[in-house]
N, C-alpha and C positions, 0 to 999 in steps of 0.2 A: 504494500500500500504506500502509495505517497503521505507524507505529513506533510500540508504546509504553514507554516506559521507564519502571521502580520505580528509585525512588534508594531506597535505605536507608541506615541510620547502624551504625556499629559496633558496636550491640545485633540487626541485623538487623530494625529498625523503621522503617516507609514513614516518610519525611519530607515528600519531595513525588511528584509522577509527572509526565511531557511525552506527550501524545499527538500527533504531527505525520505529517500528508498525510492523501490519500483512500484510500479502499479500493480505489475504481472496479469495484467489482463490477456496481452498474446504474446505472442514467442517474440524473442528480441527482433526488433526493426520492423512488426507487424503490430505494435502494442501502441493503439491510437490512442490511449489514455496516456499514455507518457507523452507522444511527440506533442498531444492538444497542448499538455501540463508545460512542456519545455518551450514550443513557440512562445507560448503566451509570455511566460517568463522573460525569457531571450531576449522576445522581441520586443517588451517594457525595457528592457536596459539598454536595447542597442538604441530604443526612442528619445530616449532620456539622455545619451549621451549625444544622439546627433543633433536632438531639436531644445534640448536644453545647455547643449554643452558641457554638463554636468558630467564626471568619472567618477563611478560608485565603486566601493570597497568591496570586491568579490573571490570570493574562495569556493573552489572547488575540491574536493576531497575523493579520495579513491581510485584508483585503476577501474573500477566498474561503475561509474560514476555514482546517479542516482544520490548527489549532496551538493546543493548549490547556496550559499548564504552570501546576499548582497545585504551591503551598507550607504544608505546615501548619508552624504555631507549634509549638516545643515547649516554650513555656517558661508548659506548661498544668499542673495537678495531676494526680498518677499517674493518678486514676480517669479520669477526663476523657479522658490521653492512649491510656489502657488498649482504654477506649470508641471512640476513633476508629481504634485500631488494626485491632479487629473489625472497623468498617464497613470501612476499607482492605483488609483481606484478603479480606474478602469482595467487592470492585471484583475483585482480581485473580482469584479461583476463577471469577468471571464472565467475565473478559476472557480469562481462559486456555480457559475453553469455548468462545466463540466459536474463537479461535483451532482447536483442535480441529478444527471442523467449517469452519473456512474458513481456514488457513493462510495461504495465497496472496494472501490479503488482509490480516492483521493478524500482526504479531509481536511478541511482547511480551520485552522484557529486564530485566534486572536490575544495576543497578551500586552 
């Protein structure tokens, strides 16, 4: 199963996220509940870096992957952080759809 966790800060503002494990819904490179899980991901930080100019703090872990934990900066201008908060929430509207329609496979929290 995926875990994904939103950290938020005391404004209720995404700071970083931890995606960690597999879905195992199908056999590797067949398994649409991870690629859904990882574009979305992905393609929040590669947004974030092109259209906000922003480089988040990211770690990957394992020769199999399946652990991804970004960290954005906040110590960006309101507009800027305003900007990556949109694209963040719109990560999670998306991750919570998957979730939706596949449970069993991804869970998303909040801390």
């Amino acid at each position: 199963m995926i875990k994904v966790t939103i950290s938020r800060n005391d404004n209720k503002k995404i700071v970083a996220f931890t995606m960690n494990g597999h879905a195992q819904f199908a056999e590797h490179g067949k398994d649409l509940v991870c690629a859904g899980a990882s574009a979305v991901s992905f393609g929040t930080i590669n947004a974030i870096h092109a259209l906000c100019r922003v480089t988040p703090h990211i770690d990957q872990a394992g020769k199999d992957g399946g652990y991804l934990r970004c960290e954005f900066p906040t110590d960006v201008d309101s507009s800027t952080f305003e900007k990556m908060q949109v694209l963040l929430e719109g990560m999670v509207v998306s991750l919570q759809t998957i979730e939706l329609d596949y449970g069993n496979y991804i869970k998303i929290q909040t801390k």
